[in-house]
Every structure is written in structure tokens, then in C-alpha cells.
Backbone of each chain as ProteinMPNN parsed JSONL, in Angstrom:
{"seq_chain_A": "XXXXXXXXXXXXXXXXXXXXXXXXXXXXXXXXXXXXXXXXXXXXXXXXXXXXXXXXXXXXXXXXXXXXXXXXXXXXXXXXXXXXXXXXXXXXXXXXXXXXXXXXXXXX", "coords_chain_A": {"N_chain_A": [[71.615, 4.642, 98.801], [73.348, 3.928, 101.688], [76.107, 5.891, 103.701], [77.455, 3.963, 105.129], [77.439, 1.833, 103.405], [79.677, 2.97, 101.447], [81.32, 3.007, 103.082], [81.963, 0.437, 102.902], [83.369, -0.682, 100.589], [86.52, -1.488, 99.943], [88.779, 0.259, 98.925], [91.551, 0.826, 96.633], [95.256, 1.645, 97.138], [94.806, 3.89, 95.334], [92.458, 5.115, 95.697], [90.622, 3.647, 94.431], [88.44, 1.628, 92.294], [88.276, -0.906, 90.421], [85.433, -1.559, 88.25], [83.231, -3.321, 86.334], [81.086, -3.528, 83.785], [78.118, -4.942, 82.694], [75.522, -5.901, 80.753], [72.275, -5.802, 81.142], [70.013, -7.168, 79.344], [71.758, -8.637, 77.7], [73.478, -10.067, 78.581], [76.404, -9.412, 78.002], [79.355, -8.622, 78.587], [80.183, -4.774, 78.667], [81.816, -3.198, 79.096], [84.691, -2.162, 81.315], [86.123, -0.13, 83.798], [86.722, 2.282, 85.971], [85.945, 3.614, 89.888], [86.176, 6.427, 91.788], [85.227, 7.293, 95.158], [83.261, 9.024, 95.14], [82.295, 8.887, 93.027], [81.109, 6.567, 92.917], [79.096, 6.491, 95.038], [77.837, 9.197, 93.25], [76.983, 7.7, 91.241], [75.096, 5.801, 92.108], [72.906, 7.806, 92.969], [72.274, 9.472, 90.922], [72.004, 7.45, 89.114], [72.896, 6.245, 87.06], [75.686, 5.327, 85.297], [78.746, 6.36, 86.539], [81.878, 7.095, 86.249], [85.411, 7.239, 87.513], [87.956, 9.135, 85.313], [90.919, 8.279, 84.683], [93.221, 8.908, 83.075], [91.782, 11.546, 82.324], [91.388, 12.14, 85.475], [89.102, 13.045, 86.602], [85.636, 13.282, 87.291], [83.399, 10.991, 85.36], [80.845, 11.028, 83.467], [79.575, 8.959, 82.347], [78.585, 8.75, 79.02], [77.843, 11.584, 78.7], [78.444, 13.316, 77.17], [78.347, 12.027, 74.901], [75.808, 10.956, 74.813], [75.436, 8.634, 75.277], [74.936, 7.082, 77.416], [74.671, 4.985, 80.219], [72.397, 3.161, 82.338], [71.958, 2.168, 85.446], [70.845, -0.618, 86.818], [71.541, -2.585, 88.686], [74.117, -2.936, 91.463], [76.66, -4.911, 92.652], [79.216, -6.3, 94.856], [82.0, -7.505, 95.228], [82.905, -10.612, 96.6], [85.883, -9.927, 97.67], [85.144, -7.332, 98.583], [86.664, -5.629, 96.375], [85.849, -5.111, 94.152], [83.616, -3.959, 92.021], [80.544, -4.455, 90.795], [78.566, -4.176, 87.654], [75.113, -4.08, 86.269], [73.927, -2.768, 83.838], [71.783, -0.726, 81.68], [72.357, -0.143, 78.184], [72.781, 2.342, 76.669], [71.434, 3.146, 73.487], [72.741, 1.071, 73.01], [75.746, 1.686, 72.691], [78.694, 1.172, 74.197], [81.355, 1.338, 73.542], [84.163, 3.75, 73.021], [84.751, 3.62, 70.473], [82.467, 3.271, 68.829], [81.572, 0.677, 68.678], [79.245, -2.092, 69.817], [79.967, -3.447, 72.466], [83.091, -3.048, 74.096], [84.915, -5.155, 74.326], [85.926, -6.569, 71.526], [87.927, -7.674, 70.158], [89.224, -10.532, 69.61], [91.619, -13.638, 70.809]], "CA_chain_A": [[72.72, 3.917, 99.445], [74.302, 4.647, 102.916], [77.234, 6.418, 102.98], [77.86, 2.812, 105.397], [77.695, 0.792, 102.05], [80.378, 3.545, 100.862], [82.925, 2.721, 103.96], [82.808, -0.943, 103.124], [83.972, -1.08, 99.803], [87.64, -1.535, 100.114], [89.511, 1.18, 97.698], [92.776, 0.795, 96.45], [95.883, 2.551, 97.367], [94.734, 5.045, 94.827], [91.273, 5.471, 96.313], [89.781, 3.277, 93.549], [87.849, 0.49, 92.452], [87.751, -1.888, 89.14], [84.281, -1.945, 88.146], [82.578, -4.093, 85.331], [79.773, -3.288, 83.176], [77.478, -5.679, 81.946], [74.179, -5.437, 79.553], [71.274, -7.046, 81.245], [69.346, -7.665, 78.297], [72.338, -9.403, 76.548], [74.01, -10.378, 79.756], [77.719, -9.272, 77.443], [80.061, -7.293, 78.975], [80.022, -4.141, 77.537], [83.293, -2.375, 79.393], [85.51, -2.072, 82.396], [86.363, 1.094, 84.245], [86.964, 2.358, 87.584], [85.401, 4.496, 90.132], [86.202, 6.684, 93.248], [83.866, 7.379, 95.959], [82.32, 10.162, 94.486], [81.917, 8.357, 91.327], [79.672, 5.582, 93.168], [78.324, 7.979, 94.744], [76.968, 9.999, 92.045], [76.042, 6.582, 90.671], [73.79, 5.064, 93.034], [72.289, 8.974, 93.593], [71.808, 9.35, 89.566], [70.844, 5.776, 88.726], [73.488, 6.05, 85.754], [77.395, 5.184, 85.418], [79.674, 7.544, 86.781], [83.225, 6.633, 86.492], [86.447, 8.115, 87.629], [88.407, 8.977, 84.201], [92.025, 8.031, 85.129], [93.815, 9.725, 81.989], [91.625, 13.075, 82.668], [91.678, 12.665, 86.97], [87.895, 13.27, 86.937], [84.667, 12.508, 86.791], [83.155, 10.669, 84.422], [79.248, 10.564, 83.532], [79.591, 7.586, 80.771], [77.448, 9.253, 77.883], [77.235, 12.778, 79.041], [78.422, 14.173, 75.685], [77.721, 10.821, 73.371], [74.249, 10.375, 74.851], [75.217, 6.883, 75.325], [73.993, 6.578, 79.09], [74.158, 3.997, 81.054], [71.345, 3.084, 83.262], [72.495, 1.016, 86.332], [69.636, -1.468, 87.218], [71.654, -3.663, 89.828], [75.151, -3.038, 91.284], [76.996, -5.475, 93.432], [80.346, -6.162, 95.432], [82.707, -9.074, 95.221], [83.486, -11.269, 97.95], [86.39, -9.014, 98.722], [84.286, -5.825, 98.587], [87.374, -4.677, 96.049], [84.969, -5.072, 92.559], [82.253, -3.641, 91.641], [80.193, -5.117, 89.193], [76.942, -2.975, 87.492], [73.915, -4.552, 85.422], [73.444, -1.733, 83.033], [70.595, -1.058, 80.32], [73.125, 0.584, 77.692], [71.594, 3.646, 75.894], [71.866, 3.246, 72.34], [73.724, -0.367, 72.653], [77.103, 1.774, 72.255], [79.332, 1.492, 74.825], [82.944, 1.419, 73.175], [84.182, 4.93, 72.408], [84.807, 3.097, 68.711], [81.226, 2.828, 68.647], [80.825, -0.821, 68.928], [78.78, -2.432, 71.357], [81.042, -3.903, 73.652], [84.915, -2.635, 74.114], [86.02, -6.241, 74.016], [85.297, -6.998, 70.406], [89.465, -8.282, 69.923], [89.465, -12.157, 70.1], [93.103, -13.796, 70.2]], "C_chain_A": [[73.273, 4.753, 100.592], [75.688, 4.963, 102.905], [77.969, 5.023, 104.269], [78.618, 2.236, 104.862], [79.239, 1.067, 101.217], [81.223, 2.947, 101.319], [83.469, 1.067, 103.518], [83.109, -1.233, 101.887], [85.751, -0.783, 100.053], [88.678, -1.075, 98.955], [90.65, 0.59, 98.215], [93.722, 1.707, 96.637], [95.652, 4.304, 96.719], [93.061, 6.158, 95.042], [90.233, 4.89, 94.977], [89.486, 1.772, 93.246], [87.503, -0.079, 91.223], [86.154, -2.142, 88.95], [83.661, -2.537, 86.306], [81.533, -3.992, 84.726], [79.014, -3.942, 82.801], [76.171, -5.674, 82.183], [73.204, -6.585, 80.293], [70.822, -7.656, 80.457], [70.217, -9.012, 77.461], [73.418, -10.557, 77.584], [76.218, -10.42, 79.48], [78.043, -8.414, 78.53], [80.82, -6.529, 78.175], [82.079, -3.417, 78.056], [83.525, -2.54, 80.73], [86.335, -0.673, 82.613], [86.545, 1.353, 85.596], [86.288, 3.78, 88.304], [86.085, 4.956, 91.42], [85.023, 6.616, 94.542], [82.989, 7.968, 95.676], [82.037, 9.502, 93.402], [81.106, 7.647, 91.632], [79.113, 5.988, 93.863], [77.193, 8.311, 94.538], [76.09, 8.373, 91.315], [75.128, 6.046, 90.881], [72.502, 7.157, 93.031], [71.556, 9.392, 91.932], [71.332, 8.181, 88.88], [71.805, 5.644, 87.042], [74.938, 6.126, 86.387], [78.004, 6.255, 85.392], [81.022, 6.908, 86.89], [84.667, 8.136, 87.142], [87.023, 8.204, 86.194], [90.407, 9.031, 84.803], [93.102, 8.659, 84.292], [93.269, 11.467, 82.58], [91.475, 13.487, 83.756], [90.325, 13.238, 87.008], [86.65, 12.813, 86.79], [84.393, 12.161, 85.877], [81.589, 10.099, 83.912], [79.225, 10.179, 82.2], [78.255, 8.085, 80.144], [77.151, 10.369, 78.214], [77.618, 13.18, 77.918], [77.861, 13.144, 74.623], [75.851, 10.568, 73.33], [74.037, 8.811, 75.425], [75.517, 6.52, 77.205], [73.956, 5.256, 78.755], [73.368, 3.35, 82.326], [71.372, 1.87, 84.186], [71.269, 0.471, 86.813], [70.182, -2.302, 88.283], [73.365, -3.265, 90.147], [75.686, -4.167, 92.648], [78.389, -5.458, 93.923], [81.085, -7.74, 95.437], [83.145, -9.213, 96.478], [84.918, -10.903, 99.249], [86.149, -7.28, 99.207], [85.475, -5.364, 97.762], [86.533, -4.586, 94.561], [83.873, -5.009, 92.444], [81.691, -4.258, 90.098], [78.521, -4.714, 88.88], [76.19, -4.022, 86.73], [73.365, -3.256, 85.411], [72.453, -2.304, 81.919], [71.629, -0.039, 79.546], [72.345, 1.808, 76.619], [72.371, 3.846, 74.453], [72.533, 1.919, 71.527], [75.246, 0.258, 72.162], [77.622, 1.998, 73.421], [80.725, 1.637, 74.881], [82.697, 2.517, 72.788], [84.518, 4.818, 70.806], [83.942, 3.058, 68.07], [80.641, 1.575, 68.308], [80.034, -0.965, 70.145], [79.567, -2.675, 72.545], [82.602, -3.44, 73.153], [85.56, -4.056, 73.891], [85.328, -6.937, 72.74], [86.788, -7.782, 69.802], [89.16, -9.659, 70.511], [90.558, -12.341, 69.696], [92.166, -15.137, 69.393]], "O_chain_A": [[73.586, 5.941, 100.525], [76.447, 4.355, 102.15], [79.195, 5.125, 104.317], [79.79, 1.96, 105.119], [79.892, 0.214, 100.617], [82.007, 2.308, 100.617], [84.582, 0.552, 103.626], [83.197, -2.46, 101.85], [86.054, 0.364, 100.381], [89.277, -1.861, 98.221], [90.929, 0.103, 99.311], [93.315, 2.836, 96.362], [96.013, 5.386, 97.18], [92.737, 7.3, 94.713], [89.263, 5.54, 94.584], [90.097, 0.845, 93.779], [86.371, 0.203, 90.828], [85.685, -3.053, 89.632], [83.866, -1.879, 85.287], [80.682, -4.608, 85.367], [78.907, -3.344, 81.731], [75.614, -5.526, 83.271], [73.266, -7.806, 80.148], [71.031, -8.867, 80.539], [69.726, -9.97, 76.863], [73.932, -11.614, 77.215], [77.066, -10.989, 80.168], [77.307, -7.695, 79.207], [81.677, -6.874, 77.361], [83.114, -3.313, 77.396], [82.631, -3.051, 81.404], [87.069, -0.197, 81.747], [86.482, 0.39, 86.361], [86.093, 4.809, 87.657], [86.564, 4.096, 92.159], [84.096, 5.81, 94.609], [81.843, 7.576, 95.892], [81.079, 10.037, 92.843], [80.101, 7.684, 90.922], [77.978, 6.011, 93.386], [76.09, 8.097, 95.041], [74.907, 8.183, 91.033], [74.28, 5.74, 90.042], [71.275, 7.138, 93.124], [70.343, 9.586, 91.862], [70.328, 8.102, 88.171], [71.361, 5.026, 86.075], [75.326, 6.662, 87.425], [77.942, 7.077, 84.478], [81.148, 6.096, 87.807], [84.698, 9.366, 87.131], [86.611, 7.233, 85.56], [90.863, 10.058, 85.304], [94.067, 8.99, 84.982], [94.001, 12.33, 83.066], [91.367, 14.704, 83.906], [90.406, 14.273, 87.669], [86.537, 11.819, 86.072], [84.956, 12.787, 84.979], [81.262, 8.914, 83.985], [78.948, 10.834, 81.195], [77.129, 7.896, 80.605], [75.933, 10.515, 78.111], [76.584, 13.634, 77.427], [77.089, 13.416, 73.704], [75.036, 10.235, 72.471], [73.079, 8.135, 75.801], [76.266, 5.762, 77.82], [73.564, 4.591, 77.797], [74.045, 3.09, 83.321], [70.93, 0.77, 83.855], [70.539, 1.328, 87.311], [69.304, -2.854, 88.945], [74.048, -3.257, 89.123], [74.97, -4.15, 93.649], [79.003, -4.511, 93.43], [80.568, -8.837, 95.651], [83.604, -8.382, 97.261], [85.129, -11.145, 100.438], [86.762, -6.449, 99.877], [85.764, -4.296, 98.301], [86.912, -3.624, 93.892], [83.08, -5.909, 92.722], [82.133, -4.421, 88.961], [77.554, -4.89, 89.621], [76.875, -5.032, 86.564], [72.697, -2.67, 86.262], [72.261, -3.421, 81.438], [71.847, 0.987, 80.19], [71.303, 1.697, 75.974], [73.438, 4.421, 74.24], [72.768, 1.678, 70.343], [75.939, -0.414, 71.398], [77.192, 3.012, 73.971], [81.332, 1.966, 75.9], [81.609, 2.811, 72.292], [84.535, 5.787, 70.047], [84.059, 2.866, 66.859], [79.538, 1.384, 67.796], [80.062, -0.281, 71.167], [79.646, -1.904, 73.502], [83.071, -3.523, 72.018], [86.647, -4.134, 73.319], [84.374, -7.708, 72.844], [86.581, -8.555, 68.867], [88.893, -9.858, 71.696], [90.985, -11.781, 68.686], [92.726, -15.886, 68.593]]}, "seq_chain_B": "XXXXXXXXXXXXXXXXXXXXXXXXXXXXXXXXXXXXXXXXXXXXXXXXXXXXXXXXXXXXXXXXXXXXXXXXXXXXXXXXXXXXXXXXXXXXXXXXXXXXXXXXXXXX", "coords_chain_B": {"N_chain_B": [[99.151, -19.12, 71.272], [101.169, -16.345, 69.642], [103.963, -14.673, 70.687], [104.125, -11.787, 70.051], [101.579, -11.336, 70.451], [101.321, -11.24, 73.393], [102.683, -8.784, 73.686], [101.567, -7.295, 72.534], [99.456, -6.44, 74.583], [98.801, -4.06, 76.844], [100.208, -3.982, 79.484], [99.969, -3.006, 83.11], [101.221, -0.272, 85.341], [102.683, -2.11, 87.261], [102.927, -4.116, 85.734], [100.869, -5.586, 85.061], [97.445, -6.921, 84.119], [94.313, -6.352, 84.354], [91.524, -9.14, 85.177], [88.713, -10.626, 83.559], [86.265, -13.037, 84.353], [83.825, -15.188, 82.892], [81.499, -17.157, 82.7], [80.482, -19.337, 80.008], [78.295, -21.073, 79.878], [76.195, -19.59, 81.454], [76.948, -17.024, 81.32], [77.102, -15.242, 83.152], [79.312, -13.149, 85.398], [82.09, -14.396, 86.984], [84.136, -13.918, 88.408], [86.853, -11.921, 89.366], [90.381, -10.795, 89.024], [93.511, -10.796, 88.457], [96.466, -10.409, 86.189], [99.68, -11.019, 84.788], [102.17, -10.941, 82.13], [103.694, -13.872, 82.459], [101.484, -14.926, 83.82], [99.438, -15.109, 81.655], [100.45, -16.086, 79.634], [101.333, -18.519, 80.86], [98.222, -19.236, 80.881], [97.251, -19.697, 78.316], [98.542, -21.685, 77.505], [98.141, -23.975, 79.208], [95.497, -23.564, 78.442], [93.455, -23.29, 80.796], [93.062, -21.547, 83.393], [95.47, -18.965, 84.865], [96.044, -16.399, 87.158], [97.692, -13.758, 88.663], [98.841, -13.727, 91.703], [98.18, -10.891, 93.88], [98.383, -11.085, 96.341], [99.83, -13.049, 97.38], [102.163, -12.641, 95.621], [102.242, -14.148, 93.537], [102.227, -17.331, 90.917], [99.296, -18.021, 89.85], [97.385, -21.055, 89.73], [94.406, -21.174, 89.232], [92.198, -23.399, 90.983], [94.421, -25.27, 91.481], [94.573, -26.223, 93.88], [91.867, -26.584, 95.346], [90.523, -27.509, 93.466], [88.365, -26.209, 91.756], [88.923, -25.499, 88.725], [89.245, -23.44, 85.941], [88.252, -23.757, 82.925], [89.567, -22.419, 79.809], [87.932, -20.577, 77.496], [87.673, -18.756, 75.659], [89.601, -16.027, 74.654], [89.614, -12.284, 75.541], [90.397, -9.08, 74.361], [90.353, -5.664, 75.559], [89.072, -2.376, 74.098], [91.255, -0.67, 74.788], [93.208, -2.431, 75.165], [94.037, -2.893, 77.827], [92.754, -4.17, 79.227], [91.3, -8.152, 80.186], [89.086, -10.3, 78.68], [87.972, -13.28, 79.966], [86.484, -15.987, 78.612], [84.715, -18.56, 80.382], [85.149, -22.173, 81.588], [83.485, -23.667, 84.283], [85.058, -25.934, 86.559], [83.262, -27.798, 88.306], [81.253, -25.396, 88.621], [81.951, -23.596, 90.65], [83.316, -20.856, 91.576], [83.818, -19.119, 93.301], [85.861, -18.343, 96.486], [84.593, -18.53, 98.519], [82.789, -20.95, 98.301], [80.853, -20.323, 96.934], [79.057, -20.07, 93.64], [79.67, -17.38, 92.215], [81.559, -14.515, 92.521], [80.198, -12.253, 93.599], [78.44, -12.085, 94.896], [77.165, -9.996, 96.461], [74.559, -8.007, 97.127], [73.404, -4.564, 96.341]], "CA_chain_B": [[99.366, -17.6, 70.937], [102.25, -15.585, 69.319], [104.676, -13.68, 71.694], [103.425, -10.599, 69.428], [99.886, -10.788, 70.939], [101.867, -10.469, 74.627], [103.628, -7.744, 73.615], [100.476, -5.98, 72.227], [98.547, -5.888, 76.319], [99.44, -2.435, 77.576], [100.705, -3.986, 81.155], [99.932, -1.273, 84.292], [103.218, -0.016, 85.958], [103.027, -3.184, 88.22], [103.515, -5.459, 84.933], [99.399, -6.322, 85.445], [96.044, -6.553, 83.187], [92.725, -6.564, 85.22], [91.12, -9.781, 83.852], [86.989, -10.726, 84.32], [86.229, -14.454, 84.055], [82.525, -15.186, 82.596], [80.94, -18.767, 82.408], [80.201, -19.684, 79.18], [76.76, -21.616, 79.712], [75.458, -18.81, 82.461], [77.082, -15.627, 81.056], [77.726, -14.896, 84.478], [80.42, -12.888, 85.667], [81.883, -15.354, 88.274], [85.653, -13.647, 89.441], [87.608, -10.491, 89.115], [91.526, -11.331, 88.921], [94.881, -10.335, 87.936], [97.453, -11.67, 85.344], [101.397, -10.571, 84.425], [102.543, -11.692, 81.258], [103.68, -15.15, 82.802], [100.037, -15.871, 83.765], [98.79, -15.136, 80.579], [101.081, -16.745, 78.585], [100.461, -20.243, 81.152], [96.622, -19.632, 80.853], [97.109, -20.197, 76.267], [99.623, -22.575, 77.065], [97.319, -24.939, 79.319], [93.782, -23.784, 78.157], [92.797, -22.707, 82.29], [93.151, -19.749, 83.521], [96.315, -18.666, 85.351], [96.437, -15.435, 87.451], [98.925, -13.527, 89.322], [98.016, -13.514, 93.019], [98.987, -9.772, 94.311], [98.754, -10.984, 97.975], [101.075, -13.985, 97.587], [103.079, -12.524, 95.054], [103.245, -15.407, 92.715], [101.323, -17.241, 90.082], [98.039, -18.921, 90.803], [96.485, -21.593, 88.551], [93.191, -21.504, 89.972], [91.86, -24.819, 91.373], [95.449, -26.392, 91.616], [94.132, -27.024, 95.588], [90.029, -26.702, 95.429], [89.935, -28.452, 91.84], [88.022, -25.376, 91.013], [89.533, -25.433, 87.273], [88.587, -22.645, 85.042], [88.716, -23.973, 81.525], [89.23, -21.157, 78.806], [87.595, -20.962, 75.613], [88.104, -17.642, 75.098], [90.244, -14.516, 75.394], [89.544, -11.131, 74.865], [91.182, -7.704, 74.753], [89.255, -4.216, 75.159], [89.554, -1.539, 72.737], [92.331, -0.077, 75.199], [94.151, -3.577, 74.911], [94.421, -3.061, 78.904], [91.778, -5.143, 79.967], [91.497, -9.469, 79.362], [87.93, -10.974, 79.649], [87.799, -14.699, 79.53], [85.204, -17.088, 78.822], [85.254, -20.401, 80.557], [84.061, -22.978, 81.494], [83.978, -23.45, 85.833], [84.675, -26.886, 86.939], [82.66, -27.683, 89.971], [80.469, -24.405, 89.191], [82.35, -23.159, 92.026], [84.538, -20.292, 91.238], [84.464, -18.144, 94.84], [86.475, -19.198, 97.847], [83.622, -18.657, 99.764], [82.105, -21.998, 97.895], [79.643, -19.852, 95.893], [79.103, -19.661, 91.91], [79.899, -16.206, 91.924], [82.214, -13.64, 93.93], [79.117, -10.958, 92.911], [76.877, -12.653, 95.585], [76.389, -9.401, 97.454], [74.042, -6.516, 95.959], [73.084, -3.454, 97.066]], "C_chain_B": [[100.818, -16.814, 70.921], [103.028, -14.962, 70.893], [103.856, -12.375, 71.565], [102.661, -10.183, 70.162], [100.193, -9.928, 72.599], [102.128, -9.216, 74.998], [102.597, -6.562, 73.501], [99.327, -5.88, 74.061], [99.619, -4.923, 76.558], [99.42, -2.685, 79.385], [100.236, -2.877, 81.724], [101.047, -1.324, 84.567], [103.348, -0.927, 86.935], [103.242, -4.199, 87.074], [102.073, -6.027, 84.867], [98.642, -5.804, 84.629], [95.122, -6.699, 84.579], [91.966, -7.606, 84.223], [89.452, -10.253, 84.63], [87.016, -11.666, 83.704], [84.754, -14.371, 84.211], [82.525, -16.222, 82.088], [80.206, -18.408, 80.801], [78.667, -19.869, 79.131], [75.817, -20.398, 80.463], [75.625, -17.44, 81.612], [77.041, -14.949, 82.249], [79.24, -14.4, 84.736], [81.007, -13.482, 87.009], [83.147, -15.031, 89.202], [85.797, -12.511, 88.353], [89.099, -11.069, 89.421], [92.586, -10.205, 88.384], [95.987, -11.205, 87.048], [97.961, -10.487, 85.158], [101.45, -11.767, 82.915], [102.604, -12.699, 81.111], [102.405, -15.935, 83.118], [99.685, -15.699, 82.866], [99.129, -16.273, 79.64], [100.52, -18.698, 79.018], [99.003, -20.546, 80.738], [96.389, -20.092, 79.037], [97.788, -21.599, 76.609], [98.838, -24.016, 77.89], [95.827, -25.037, 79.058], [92.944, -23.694, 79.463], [93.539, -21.497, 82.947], [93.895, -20.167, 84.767], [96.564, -17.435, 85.995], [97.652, -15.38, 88.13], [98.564, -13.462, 90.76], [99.186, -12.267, 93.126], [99.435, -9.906, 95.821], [99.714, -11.777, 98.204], [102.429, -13.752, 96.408], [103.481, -13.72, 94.037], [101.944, -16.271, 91.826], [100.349, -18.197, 90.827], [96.989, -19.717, 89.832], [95.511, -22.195, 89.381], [92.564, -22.937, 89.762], [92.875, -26.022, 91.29], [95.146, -26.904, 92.68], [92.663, -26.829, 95.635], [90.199, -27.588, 94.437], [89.025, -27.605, 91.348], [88.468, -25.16, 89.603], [88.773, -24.374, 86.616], [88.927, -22.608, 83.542], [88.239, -22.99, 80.84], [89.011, -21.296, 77.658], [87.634, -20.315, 74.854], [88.866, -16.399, 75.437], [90.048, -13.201, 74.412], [90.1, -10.038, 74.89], [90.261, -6.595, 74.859], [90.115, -3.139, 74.252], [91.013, -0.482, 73.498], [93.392, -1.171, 75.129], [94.946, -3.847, 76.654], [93.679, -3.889, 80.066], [91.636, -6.867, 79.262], [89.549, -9.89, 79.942], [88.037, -12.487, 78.676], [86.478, -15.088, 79.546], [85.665, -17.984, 79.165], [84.315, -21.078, 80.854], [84.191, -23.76, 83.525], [83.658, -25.004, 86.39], [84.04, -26.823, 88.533], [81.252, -26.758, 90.099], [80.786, -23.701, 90.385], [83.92, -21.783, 91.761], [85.073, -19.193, 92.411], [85.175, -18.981, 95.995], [86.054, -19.501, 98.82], [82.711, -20.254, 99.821], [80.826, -21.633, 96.813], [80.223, -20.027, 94.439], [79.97, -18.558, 91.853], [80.806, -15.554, 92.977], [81.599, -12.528, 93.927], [78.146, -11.531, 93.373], [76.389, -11.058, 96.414], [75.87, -7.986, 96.788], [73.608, -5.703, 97.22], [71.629, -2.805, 97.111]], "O_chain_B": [[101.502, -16.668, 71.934], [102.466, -14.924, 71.988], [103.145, -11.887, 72.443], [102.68, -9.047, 70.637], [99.778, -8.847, 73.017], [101.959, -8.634, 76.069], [102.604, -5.439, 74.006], [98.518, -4.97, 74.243], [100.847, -4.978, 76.492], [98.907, -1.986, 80.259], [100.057, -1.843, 81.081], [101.866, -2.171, 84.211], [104.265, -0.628, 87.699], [103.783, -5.241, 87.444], [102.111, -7.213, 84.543], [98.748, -4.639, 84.245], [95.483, -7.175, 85.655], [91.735, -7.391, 83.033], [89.142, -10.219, 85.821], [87.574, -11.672, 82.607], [84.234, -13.79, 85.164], [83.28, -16.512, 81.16], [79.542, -17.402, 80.548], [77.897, -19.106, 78.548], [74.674, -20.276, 80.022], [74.634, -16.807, 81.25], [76.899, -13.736, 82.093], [80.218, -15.059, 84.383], [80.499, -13.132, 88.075], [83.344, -15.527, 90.311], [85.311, -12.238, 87.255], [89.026, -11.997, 90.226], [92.385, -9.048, 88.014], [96.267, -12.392, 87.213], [97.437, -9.374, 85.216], [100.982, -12.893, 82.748], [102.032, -13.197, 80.142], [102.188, -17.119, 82.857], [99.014, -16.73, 82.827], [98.405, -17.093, 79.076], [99.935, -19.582, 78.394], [98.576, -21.639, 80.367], [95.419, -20.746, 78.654], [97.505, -22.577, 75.917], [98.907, -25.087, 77.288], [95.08, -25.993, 79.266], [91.754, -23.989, 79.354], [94.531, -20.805, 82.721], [93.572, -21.067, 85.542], [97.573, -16.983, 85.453], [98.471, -16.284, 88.293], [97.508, -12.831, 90.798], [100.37, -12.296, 92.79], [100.319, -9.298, 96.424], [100.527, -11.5, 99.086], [103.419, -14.479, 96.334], [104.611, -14.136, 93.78], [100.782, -15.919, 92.027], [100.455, -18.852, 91.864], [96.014, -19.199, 89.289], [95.568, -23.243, 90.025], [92.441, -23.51, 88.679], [92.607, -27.212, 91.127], [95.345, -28.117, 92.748], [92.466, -27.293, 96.758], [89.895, -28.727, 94.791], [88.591, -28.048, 90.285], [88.108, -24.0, 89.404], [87.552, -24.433, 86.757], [89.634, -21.766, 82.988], [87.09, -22.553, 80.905], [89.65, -21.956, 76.838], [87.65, -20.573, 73.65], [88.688, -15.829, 76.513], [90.203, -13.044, 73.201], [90.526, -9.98, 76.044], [89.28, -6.663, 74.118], [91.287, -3.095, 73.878], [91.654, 0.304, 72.8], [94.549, -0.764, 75.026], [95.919, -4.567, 76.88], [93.917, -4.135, 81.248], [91.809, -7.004, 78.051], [89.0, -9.803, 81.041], [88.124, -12.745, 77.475], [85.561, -14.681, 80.26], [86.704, -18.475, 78.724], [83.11, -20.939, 80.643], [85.226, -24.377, 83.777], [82.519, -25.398, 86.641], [84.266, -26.101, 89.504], [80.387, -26.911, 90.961], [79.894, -23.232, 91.092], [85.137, -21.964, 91.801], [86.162, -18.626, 92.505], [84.948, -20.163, 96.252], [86.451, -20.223, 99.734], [82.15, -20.712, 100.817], [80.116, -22.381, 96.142], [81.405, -20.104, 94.105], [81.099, -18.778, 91.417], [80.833, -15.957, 94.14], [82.299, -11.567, 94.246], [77.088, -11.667, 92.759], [75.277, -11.021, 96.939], [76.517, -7.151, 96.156], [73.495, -5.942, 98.422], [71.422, -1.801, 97.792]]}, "name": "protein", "num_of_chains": 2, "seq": "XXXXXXXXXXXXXXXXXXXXXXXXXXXXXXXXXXXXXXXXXXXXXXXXXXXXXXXXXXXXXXXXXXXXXXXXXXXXXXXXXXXXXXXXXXXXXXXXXXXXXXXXXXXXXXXXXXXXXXXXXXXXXXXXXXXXXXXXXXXXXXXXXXXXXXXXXXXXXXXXXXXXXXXXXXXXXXXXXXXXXXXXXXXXXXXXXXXXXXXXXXXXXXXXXXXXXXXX"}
């Protein structure tokens, strides 16, 4: 990716960007997170989810201690370039830190 | 839905969830959005999805002027209780402003 592609996503006051995860295979969405520049980035340059971590103010290479990698196969931009949205292969099928598959497992 | 359930979303310091709207029949992620308490509460209370618009400041029951309608069939919370993902159901098939399915027409 060109660091072009970088300028035209349209960060938020905080230099960040809502991004969406979802499981090709299952086509669920597994989680929602956010990234800086460096975080997409590292993402497109590693071929796996890098997030910003907004609690710890740093990077975040989703499964670097759990193992549970995520392997970005497609990422795209919404119509106002402010959302990113990934087509991951999830490593392990865990992507809640609860160890469920998906983080949104709460139905009202 | 209870008040209770309201009470349990962990608002951001603007009073806002980040919510992801996904077609039912497609499993397509088809919009990225915003809701405040008051849209949430309208989106149970008519069964279509209600955001907050941040640019107009005010609520926005999508397809009151397209007829875009986004009937909800489901709501979800993530395991942080700070994220909403709906399922619906997209009258028209038309849920971008651009006239597309999707607002995740442009990949990289």
C-alpha cells in the first residue's frame, strides 16, 4: 500500500479510525477496534491486524501473546474513507479476549 | 427493551456507541454509524434503526427521505458492552448514499 492510500483515509480528531473485523469463512463479525496510521500501516506491511490499543496508547498486534492472529485477506474503506473494514482468516476461531469466537456474543 | 439494558452500554465521553449494520440474507457489512441513548432506545421502540448524525447533530432514522429503511432483527453488544452490531434487514438493498449496497465498495 502507498503511503497515498494512507493520506486518504480520513482520521479522527484523535488520529484514528473505527475498524471492523469480519471472518471470511463465516462472514460473522468477530470484533471492532481502532487503528492509527502506524497501525494500518504495520497491517497492510505484515498481512495481520494491528490495532491501536486505546486503554494501553499503543500498538496492538491482535494475537501477539494469545497466538490468536489475525490474517487480513481483504481490507476496504467506507464511502467516507472514515471506516475501515478487514476480511480476516481468524487464527484459532478466537477472537474475544473471553475466548469466544466473536466479541458480540450478548443478544438483547 | 428495559431501561436497564440502556444503562448497561458504556456511552464514549460524547454520550455515543459505534454501531455496524449487517444484512441479514447477505451477511454483509453494509454501514458504519453512530447512536446516543435516544437513538437506541427509538431503534427497539420502532424495530429500524435510528442513529445519531454527528454532522447534523440530531437523530437520523435512516430512510425517513430515501425510503432506505433498515429493519432490525437484531441487536448486539460486544464483550466491552461499547460497541452495537445490528442485523437487518435493508429495504431497497440500498443502504449507501452513494446508491450502492454497501458503504465498503472501495478496497485496497
Amino acid at each position: 500500500m502507498s503511503s497515498k492510500w494512507l493520506n486518504k483515509v480520513r482520521w479522527d480528531e484523535c488520529g484514528l479510525v473505527p475498524v471492523i473485523a469480519q471472518e471470511a469463512s463465516t462472514n460473522k463479525v468477530l470484533m471492532f477496534a481502532w487503528m492509527n496510521r502506524d497501525a494500518l500501516a504495520k497491517t497492510v506491511e505484515l498481512g495481520e491486524a494491528v490495532y491501536w490499543s486505546r486503554s494501553r496508547k499503543k500498538l496492538w498486534h491482535k494475537g501477539e501473546e494469545s497466538g490468536h492472529i489475525q490474517k487480513v485477506l481483504e481490507i476496504r474503506l467506507d464511502c467516507d474513507e472514515d471506516v475501515v473494514l478487514l476480511t480476516i482468516e481468524q487464527v484459532d476461531g478466537i477472537a474475544c479476549h473471553t475466548g469466544r469466537h466473536s466479541c458480540f456474543f450478548s443478544k438483547i
